[in-house]
C-alpha positions in Angstrom: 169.5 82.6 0.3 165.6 82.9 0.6 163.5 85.5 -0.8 162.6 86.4 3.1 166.2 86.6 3.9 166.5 88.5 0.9 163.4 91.4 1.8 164.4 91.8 5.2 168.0 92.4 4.2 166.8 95.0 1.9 164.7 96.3 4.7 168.0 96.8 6.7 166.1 95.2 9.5 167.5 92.1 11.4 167.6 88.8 9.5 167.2 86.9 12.6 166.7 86.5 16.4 165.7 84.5 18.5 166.3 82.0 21.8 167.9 78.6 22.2 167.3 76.6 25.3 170.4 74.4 26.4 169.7 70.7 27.7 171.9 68.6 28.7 170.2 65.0 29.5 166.6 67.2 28.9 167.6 69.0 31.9 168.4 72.7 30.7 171.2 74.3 31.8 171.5 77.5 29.7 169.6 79.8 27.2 171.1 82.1 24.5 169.5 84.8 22.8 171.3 85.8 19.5 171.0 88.3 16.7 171.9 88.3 13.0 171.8 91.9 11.1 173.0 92.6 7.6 175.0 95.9 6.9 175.3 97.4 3.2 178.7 98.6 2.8 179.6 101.9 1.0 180.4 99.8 -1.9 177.2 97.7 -2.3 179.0 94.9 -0.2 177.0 92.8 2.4 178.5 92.7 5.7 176.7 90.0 8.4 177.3 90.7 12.3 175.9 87.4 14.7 175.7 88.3 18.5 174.8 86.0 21.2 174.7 85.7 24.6 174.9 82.5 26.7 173.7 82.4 30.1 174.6 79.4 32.2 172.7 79.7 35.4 172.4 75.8 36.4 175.5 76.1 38.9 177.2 78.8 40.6 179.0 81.1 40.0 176.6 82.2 36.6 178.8 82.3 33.5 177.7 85.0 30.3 179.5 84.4 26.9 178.7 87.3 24.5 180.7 86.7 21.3 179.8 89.5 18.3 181.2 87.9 14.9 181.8 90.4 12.0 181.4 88.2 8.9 182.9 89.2 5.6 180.3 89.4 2.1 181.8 85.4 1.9 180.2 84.4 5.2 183.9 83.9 6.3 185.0 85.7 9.8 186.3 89.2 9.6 186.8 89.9 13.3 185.5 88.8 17.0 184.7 91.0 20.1 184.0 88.3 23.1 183.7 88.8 27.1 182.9 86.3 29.1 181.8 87.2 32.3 182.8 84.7 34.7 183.6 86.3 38.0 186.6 83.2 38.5 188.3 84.4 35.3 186.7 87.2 33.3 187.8 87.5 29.6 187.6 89.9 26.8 188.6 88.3 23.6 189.8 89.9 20.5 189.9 88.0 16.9 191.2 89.4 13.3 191.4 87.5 10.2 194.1 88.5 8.1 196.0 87.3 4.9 194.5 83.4 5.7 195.6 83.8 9.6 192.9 84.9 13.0 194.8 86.6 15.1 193.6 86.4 19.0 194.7 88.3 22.1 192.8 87.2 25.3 192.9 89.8 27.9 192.4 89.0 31.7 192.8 90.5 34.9 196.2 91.0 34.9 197.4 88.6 32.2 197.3 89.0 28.3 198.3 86.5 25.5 198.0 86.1 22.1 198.1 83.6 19.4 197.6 83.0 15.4 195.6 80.3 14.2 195.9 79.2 10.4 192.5 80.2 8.9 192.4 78.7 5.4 188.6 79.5 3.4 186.0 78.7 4.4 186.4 79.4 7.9 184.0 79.9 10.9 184.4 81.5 14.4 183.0 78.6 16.7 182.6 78.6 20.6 182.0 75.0 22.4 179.5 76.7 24.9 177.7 79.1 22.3 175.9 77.3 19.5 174.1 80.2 17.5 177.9 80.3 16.3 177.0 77.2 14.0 175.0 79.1 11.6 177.6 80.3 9.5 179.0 76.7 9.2 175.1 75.7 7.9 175.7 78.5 5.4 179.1 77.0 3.7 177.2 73.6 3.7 176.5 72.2 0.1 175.2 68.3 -0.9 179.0 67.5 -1.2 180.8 67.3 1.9 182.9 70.8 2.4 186.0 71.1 4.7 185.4 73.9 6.9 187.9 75.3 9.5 186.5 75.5 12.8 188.0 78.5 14.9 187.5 78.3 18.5 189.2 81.5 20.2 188.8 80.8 23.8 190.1 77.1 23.6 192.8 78.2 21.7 192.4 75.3 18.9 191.2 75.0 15.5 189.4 71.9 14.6 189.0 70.8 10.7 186.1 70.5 10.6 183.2 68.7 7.3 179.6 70.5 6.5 177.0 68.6 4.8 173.6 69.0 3.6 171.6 66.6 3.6 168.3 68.5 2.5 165.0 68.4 4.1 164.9 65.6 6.5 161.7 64.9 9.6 162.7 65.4 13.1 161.7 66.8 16.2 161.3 70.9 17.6 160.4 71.0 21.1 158.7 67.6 21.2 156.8 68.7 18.0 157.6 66.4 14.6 159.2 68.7 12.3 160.7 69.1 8.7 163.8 70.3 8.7 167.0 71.4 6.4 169.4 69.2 8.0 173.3 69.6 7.7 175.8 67.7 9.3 179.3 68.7 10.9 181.6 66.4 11.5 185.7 65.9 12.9 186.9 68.3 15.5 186.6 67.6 19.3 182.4 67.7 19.0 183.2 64.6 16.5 179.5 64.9 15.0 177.0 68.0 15.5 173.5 68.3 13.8 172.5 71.6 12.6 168.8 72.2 11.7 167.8 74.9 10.0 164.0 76.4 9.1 162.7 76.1 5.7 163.1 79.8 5.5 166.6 79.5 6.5 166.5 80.3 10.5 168.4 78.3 13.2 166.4 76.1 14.6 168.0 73.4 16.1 171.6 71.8 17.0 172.4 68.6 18.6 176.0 67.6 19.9 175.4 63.3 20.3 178.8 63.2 22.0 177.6 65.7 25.0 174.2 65.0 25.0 173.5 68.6 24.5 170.1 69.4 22.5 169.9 73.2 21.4 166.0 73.9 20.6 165.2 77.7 19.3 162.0 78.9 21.7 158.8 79.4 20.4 158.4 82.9 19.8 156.3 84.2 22.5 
């Protein structure tokens, strides 16, 4: 973890926040702002919650996915709070990890059902449409591929899923060259996704090849 990481944690301020604009093709077709805060527990423990919300506006009706992940001091999943507003089929999604298993119930209108999903460490909460979600992959990532189990409660699938680093590699933020942390995650339905993160740690940037989505973070305004 970097020393900023480290001062704003102590500051019990938030780590992060920031915007990512979706493009699909260059033509954008969402944005989602998210929010990582740190929480010292009574025993000295940190606790991490990431929220986001995804607004796709390019189509009618206008979807909102706004996962809240509740990560454990080991950057694995404690619990999920998810609605998606989507006037077709609004959801409110409910997630526990518990003894190596996530429990999710998906409540709708007049339905509800509920499933297990093996959850074997490490393990991260992931959402096809939200993408801030891929940060606590980055974090398990080491130089050495690590197997990673990929939870993704609305689909109702788990994907097993390989994080790499690959260190600091050039590319490209917002049409601007760019030096970035690059890790790589690979297997699962995405097949191969690019995560990119600041040199002080921040998301900056995810790329899915096989949906020709690019994820760019905003400038800050």
């Amino acid at each position: 973890m970097t020393a900023l990481l480290l001062a704003l944690l102590a500051l019990q301020t938030p780590v992060d926040e920031g915007t990512l604009v979706v493009r699909e093709d260059t033509v954008e077709i969402a944005r989602e702002g998210f929010r990582l805060t740190a929480l010292r527990t009574a025993a000295g423990a940190t606790r991490w919650t990431l929220a986001s919300t995804a607004r796709y506006n390019r189509t009618r009706p206008v979807v909102v996915l706004d996962p809240i992940v509740e990560l454990g001091p080991d950057s694995n999943p404690a619990s999920l709070e998810y609605n998606v507003a989507d006037p077709r089929e609004p959801l409110r999604i409910l997630g526990q990890l518990a003894r190596g298993r996530f429990a999710v119930r998906v409540l709708g209108r007049k339905t509800e059902r509920a499933r297990e999903l093996p959850a074997p460490s490490p393990a991260a909460v992931l959402d096809d449409s939200v993408f801030a979600l891929y940060l606590p992959v980055a974090w398990q990532a080491r130089a050495r591929p690590v197997a990673v189990t990929g939870l993704f409660p609305r689909a109702g699938r788990r994907d097993v899923l390989t994080a790499q680093d690959l260190g600091v590699e050039p590319t490209t933020l917002n049409r601007d060259p760019a030096s970035l942390r690059h890790i790589i995650v690979s297997g699962g339905d995405n097949r191969l996704v690019h995560v990119w993160l600041g040199t002080d740690g921040r998301l900056t940037k995810v790329e899915i090849p096989s949906r020709r989505l690019v994820v760019e973070r905003a400038p800050a305004s």
